[in-house]
C-alpha positions as CSV (number, residue, x, y, z in Angstrom):
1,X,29.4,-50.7,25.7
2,X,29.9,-50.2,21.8
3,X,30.2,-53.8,20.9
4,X,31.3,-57.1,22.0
5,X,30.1,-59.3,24.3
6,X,30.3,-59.6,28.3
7,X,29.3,-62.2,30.7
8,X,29.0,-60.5,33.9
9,X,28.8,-62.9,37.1
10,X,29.0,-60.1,39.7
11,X,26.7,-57.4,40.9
12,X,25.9,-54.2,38.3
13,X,25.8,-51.2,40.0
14,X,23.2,-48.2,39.7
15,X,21.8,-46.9,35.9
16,X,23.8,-50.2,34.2
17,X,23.1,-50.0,30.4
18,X,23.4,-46.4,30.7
19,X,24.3,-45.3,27.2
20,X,24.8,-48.9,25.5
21,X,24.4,-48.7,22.3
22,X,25.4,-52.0,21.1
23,X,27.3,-55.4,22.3
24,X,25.2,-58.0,24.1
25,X,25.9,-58.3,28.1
26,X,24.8,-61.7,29.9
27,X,24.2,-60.5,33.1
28,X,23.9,-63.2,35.9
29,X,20.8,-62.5,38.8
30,X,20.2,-58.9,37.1
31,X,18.8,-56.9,39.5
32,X,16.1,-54.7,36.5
33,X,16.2,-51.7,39.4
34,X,19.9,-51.0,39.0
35,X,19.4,-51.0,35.1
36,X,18.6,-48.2,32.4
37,X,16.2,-49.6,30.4
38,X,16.3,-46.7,28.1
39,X,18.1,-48.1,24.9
40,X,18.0,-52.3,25.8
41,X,15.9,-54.8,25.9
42,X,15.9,-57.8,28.7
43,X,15.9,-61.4,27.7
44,X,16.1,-64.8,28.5
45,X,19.1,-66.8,26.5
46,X,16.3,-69.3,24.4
47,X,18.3,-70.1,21.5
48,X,20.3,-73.3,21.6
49,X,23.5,-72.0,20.3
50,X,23.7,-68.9,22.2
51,X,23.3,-71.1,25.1
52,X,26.6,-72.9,24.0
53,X,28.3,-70.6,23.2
54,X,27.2,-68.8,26.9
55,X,28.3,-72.2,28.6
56,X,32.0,-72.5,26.4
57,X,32.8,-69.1,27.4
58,X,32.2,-69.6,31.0
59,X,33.7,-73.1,30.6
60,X,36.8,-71.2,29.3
61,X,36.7,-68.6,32.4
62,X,37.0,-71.2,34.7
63,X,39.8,-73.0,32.8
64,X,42.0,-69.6,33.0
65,X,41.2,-68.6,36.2
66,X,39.7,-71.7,38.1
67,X,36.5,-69.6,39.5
68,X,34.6,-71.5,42.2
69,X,31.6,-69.6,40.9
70,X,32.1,-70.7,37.7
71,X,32.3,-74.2,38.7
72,X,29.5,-74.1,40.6
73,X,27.7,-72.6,37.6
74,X,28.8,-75.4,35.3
75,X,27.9,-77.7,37.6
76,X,24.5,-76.9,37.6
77,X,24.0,-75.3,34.7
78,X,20.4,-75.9,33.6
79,X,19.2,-74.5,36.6
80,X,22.4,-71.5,36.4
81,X,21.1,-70.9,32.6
82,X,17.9,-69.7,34.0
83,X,19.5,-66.8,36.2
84,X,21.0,-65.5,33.1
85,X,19.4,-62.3,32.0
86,X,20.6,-61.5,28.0
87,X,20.7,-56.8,27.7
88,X,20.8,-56.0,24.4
89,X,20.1,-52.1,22.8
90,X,17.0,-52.6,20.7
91,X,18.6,-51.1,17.2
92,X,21.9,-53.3,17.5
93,X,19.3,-56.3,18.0
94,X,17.6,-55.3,15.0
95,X,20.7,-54.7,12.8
96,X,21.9,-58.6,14.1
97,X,18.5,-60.0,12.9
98,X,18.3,-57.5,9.5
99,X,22.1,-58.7,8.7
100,X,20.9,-62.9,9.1
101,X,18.2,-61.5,7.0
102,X,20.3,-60.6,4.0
103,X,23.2,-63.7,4.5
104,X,19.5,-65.9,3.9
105,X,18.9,-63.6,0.8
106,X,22.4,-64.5,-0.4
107,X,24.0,-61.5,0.3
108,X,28.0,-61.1,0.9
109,X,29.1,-60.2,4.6
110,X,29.7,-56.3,3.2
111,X,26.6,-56.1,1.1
112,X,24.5,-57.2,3.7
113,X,25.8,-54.7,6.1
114,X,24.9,-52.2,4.0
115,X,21.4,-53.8,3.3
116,X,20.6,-54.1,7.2
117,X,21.7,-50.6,7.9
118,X,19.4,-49.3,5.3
119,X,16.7,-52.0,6.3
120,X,17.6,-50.3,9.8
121,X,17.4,-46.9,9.0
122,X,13.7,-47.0,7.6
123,X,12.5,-49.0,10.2
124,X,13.8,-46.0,12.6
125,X,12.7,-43.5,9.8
126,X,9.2,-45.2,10.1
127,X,8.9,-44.6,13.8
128,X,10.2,-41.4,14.3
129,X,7.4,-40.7,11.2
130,X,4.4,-42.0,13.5
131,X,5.6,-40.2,16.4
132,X,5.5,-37.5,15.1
133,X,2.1,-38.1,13.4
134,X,0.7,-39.6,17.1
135,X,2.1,-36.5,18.6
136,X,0.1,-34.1,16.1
């Protein structure tokens, strides 16, 4: 996964986030053995419009396809919420939060892509630096 996002209600199978390098996937009862935790990070969903947005989007699956599951989900939701696991890759997370960062700074959508790559890049700059140094 490049980009995007995916709500997955079924099972992963073996070495899932293998290679994911950016999107966000909202994995229902993630079983952690089956993943590669290599370039993501696990999550809860905490913030309040992620979780709407989470609950429209499964709200529009079972619209277009009428999933029991789904349903069911809905139905219960703020005890579904809970078995929702969020897998993000660490740098794409960073470049989300370092792009917010320059929209607040008053940036334009294409300036502050550039700002959060290069905000990006020398954070990854600094750590490859103290490995290196550590390693020494």
């Amino acid at each position: 996964m490049t980009g995007g996002e995916a709500i997955i209600l079924g099972k992963t199978g073996r070495n899932f986030a293998a290679g994911m390098s950016g999107g966000i996937a909202y994995v229902l009862d993630l079983d952690r053995s089956k993943c590669n935790p290599a370039m993501v990070e696990f999550s809860p969903i905490t913030h309040h419009e992620e979780q709407a947005k989470l609950k429209d989007r499964l709200a529009k699956h079972v619209l277009y396809t009428g999933s029991e599951q789904g349903k069911q989900l809905l139905e219960t939701w703020d005890a579904s919420l809970g078995r929702f696991t969020k897998v993000i890759p660490g740098d794409y997370r960073r470049m989300l939060e370092n792009i917010e960062k320059a929209k607040s700074l008053g940036k334009e959508y294409e300036d502050a892509l550039m700002w959060a790559f290069e905000e990006s890049f020398k954070s990854t700059s600094k750590q490859e630096t103290s490995a290196t140094t550590d390693a020494d």
